[in-house]
NUFIGU-726183 format. One record per atom (N, C-alpha, C): x, z, y; residue in one letter. Coordinates in steps of 0.1 Angstrom, whole numbers, plus 5000, padded with zeros to 4 digits. Example, Ala and Ser with C-alpha at 12.3 -4.5 7.8 and 13.67 -1.06 7.14 Angstrom:
BEGIN
513250784943A
512350784955A
513250784967A
512850714978S
513750714989S
512950795000S
***
This chain:
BEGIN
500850004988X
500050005000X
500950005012X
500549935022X
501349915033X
500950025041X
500050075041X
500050255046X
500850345046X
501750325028X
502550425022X
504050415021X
504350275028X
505650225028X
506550315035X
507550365030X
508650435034X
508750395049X
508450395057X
508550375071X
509150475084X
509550425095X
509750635102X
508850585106X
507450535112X
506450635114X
505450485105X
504750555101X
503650485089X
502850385095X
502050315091X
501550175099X
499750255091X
499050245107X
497450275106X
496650205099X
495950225087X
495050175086X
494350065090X
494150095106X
493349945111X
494549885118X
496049935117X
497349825115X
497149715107X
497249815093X
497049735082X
495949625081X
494849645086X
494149565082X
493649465091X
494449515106X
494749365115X
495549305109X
496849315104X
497549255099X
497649155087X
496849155077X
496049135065X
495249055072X
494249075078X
493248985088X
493848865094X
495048865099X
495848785109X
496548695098X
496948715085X
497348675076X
496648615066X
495348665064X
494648625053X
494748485049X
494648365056X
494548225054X
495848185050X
497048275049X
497948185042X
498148295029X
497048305026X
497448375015X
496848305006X
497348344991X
496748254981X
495848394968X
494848384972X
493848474966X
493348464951X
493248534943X
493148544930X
491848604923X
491048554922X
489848634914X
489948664907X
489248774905X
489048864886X
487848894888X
487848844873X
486148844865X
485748954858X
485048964851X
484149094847X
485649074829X
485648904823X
486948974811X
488449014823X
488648984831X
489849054839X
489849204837X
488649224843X
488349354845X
488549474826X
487349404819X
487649424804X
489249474801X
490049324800X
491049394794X
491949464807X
491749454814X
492649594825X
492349744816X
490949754816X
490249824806X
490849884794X
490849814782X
491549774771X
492749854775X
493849814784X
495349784783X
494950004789X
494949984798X
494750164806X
494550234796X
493450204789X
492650274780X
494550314767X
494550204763X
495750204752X
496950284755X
497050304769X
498350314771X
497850444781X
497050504780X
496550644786X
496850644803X
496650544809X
496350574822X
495750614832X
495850684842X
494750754848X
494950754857X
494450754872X
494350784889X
494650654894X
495950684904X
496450544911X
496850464899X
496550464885X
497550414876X
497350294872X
495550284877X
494650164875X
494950104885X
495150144898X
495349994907X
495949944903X
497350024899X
498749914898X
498449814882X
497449864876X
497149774860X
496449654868X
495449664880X
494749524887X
495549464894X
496449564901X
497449424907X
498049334898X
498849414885X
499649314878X
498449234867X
497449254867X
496349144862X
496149074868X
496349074884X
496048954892X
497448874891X
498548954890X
499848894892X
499748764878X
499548854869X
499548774855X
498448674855X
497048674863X
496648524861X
496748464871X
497548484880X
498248374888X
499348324888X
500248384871X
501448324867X
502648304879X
502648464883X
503648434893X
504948474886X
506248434896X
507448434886X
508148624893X
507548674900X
508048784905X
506948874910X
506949014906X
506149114911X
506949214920X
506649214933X
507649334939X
507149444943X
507549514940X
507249654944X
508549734944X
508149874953X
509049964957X
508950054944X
508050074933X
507750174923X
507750104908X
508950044907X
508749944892X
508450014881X
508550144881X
508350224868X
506850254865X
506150214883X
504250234878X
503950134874X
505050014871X
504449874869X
504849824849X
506149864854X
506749884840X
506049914828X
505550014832X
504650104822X
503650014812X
503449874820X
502149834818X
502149764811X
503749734800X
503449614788X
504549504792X
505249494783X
506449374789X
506249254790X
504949204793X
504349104800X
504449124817X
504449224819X
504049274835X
505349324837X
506449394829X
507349454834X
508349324833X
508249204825X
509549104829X
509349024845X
508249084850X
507649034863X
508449074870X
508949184871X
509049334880X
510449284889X
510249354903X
511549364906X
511549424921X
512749524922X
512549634930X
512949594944X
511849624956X
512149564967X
513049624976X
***
């Protein structure tokens, strides 16, 4: 979350979401469907995750059906976790 980024002073909420706003059209957006959702489901369930532990399973679901060649994050070990489909993604920013 760009709220939570190691920053010296943190970026607002409605920072964030001017910024995302002012950006959105060059972004390339990814739907998930109700089987997306399923096996996020499935995978959490198997591998006992719980709290923030689910977003990071929908981000790399999205990552994974948009066949990207790189996932970055500042926390590879919440990503890691998720099956070495998602962790050969990974790489620390």
């Amino acid at each position: 979350m760009i709220t939570r980024l190691p920053l010296p002073k943190p970026i607002r909420p409605h920072q964030a979401y001017a910024a995302i706003i002012n950006n959105l059209e060059t972004f390339n957006t990814i739907d998930l469907e109700s089987a997306d959702y399923l096996e996020i489901l499935k995978n959490i369930t198997q591998l006992n995750i719980i709290g923030g532990g689910v977003y990071d399973a929908i981000i790399a679901q999205a990552a994974l059906k948009a066949n990207v060649d790189i996932l970055l994050t500042l926390n590879p070990k919440h990503f890691i976790r998720l099956g070495k489909n998602v962790a050969q993604l990974i790489r620390n920013s």
